[in-house]
C-alpha positions, 0 to 999 in steps of 0.5 A, a space after each residue: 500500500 502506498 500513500 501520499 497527501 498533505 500535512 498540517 500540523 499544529 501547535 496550540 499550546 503557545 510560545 513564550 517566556 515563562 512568567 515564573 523565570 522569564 525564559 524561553 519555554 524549551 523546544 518553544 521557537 519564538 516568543 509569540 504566543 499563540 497558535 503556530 501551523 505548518 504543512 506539507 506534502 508526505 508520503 508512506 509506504 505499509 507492507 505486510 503478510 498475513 498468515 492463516 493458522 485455521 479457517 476463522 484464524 489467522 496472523 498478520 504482520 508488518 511494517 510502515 515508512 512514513 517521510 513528510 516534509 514541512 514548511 515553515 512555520 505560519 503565525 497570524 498570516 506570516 512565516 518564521 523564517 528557518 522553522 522548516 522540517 523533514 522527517 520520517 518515521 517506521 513502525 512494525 505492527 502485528 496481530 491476529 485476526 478471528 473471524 466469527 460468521 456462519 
């Protein structure tokens, strides 16, 4: 399986000093509070087996790559310059599957 899309990201938290020792937050970007998005395009792979141990049972495995690669950041209209991402990400999975039915 193979996908590909768009991805929008989004950090309500806010970011700024922190009132109690008047620094920057950490892993904070900047110190203008508020909501901060960005976006771009991703794509993934899923590839897999699945195994039948009976008629109604069977066990399936397997595996998931994921890149993206996103803008800048975007804040009340404007870019943050140098904010931009590139990424990936993998994951296995595993379970099984029962089948219930006449």
């Amino acid at each position: 399986q193979v996908r590909a899309g768009w991805s929008r990201f989004s950090d309500d938290e806010g970011c700024g000093p922190d009132p109690a020792v008047l620094e920057q937050v950490p892993g904070c970007l900047t110190f203008l509070p508020g909501t901060r998005t960005r976006s771009g395009p991703a794509v993934g792979a899923l590839v897999g087996v699945e195994i039948p141990l009976s008629p109604r049972l069977s066990f399936d495995v397997g595996g998931q790559f994921a890149w993206f690669n996103l803008g800048d950041y975007e804040f009340e209209g404007r870019s943050l310059p140098d904010t931009d991402a590139t990424g990936s990400a993998f994951a296995l999975r595993g379970g099984a599957f029962l089948f219930f039915g006449p």
